[in-house]
Residue, then its C-alpha position, 0 to 999 in steps of 0.5 A: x477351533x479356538x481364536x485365543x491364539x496368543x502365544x505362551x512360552x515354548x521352544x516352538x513360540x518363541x521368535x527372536x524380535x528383530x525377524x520379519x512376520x512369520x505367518x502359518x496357515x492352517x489347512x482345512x482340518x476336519x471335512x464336515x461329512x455334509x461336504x464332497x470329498x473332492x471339494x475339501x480336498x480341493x480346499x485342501x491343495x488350494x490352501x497349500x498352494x497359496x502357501x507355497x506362492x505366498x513363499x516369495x515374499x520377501x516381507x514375511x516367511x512362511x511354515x511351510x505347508x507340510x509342518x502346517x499340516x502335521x503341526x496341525x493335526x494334534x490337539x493341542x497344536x495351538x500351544x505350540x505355535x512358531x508364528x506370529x499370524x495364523x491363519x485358520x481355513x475351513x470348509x463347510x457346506x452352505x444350505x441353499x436351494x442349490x447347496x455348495x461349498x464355501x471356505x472360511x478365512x480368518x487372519x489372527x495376530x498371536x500376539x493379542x488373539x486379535x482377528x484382524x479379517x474374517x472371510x467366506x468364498x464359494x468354491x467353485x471350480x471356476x472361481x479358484x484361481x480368483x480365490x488364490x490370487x485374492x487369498x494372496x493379496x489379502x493376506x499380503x495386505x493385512x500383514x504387511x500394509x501396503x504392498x506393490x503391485x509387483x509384488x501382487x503380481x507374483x501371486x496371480x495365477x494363469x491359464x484355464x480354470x479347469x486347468x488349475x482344479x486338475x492342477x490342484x488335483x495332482x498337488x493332492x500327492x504332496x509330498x508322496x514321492x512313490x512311483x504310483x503317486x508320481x504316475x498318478x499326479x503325472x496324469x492330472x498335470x499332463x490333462x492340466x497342460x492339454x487344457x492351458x499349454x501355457x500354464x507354467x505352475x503345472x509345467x514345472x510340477x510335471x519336471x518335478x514328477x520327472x525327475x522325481x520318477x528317474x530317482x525312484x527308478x534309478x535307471x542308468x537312461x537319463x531320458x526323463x531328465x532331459x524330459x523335466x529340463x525341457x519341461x521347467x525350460x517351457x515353464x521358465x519361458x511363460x513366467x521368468x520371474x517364477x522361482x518354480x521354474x527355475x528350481x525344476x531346471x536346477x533339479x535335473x540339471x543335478x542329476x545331469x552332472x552340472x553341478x556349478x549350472x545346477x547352484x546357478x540355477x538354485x542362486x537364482x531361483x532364491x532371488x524370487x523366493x527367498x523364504x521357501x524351504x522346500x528352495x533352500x533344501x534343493x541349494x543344500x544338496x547341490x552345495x552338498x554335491x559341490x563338497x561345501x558342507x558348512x554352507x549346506x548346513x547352514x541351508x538345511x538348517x534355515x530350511x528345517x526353522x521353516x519347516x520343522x515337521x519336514x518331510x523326508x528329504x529334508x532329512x535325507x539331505x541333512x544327513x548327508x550334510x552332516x555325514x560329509x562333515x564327519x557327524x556320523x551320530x547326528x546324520x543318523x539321528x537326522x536319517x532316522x527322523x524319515x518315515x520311509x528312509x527308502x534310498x537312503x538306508x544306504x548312508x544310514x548303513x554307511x553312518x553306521x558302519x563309520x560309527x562302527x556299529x557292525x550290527x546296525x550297519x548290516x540291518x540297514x544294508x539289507x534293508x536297502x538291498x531287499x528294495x534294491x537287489x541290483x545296487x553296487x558300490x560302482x552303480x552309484x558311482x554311474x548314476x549321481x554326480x560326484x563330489x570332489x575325489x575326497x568325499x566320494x572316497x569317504x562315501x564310497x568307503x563307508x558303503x564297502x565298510x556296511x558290507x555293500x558290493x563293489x560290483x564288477 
């Protein structure tokens, strides 16, 4: 991988001069068949994580990791760049008496190509978490000069180390939100809590998994939301100043029908991570359920600079965004970008339906029903938290104009 990474013009590269830094970092891209599999996925879920952690700085913002991963895999990635640091990750294997694992850090400044720090660690399952913390802190420094202890802290990561490689394990889901993967990360997280209860990064990726699961079900019974409540509350009450937390709280409180607790609860998680997409997307779609359209786009579209390779539900949410402010067209250009609509075939089908496009309107409605049999017009109305009297009549008259059932 080349280290002549100086930005050429583009629409990607370009950055306006008065913003804070913006740093990319680079998973490890191609697994050398020298190295174990789990070593370089592990390589893989550290890097992510150290990502998502180094969101909370207010010094810098951060691509977030899944445009980091997509914008990476191509081949000419480097001519692209929307960072003004990138920092490139490898793993290779270290030929000793006793071979191992070791992950390569290098911090480059596009602006020159410069490489401003060069390093090598071991990946051992027990040094991990001293990996992440000092990962953290080194990119912190190099970028930003000195930086506070306060801020240094936020980084560090507790509990067991074991605790952390199953966490890690289960972070290898990312952002696959099907039951089997949900079930499947549910194990890792639940055997990373039997080893450190008090690990509160596992505890709020669990309520994620929850709630994620209730959506994905969508059963009437609100069991594994008071369950992920009860979980993010645990987490929140290890680390107060964790911006996760307090996020997962907001998440199923959402879908408990408190909307003014769940944009409390987003307003403050954002106070601790002011740069994290994936935090800006939760606060679009509750000012989306709160009927405050314009200032949910403007979220959606802070979070989409940050990760302009989004995954789904960024998507979803700024269809949605658009569809309650009457832009049918540009929802369903944003819906149609998701990979795997799932759910949300439904506005699709109502987008195309207020644009009159009978045909189109119709495909997506069967499409939504042959995955769901059993959706009416009324089960929708039973199952998420409604917005004013207004917009839940312009949403639940497009789906009866796509042709979907009122039900009983």
């Amino acid at each position: 991988m080349r280290t002549d990474l100086s930005q050429p013009p583009g629409i990607l590269a370009e950055r306006k001069n008065d913003t804070i830094p913006r740093l990319l970092i680079v998973p490890p891209r191609h697994g050398s068949p020298l190295v174990d599999v789990q070593d370089h996925r592990i390589a893989l879920s550290l890097v992510t994580d150290v990502t998502l952690s180094l969101c909370r700085s207010r010094l810098y913002e951060v691509i977030a990791p899944y445009s980091a991963m997509k914008l990476t895999s191509g081949p000419i990635w480097e001519e692209m760049l929307p960072a003004d640091y990138v920092v490139l990750t490898d793993v290779v294997l270290c030929q000793r008496e006793l071979p191992f694992a070791l992950m390569s850090i290098d911090v480059v400044a596009t602006d020159t190509g410069r490489r401003i720090y060069r390093s090598e660690v071991e990946l051992r399952s027990g040094a991990l978490q001293c990996i992440h913390d000092s990962f953290c802190a080194v990119l912190a420094d190099k970028i930003c000069g000195e930086i506070g202890a306060y801020e240094l802290q936020q980084y560090r990561r507790t509990g067991a180390a074991s605790a952390y490689v199953h966490y890690l394990i289960a972070m290898q889901r990312r952002d696959r939100n099907d039951l089997t993967s949900l079930l499947r990360a549910q194990k890792s997280l639940e055997r990373s809590i039997q080893l450190s209860p008090d690990f509160a990064p596992a505890l709020a990726q669990l309520a994620r998994t929850k709630t994620l699961e209730w959506l994905e079900r969508g059963s009437s019974d609100r069991t594994l939301l008071h369950e992920a409540r009860h979980l993010a509350q645990r987490a929140y009450n290890y680390e107060p100043n964790d911006s996760a937390s307090l996020r997962e709280i907001g998440h199923a409180t959402l879908y408990l029908h408190d909307l003014p607790g769940a944009h409390e609860l987003f307003e403050a998680a954002h106070e601790f991570a002011p740069n994290h997409a994936d935090l800006l997307v939760d606060q679009a779609d509750v000012l989306t359920h709160l009927s405050r359209h314009d200032e949910a786009e403007a979220k959606i579209s802070r979070a989409l600079s940050l990760n302009p390779l989004a995954p789904d539900d960024y998507y979803w949410i700024a269809g949605a965004a658009s569809f309650f402010r009457g832009e049918y067209q540009q929802a369903l250009t944003r819906l149609s970008a998701m990979e795997t609509p799932g759910l949300a075939l439904r506005l699709m089908a109502a987008c195309a339906a207020m644009l009159n496009d009978k045909a189109a309107a119709a495909a997506y409605r069967e499409q939504a029903l042959a995955r769901d049999p059993g959706f009416t017009v009324e089960k929708w109305q039973s199952l998420y938290p409604a917005p004013k009297p207004d917009d839940t009549a312009h949403y639940l008259n497009a789906l009866l104009l796509a042709g979907f059932s009122r039900g009983t």
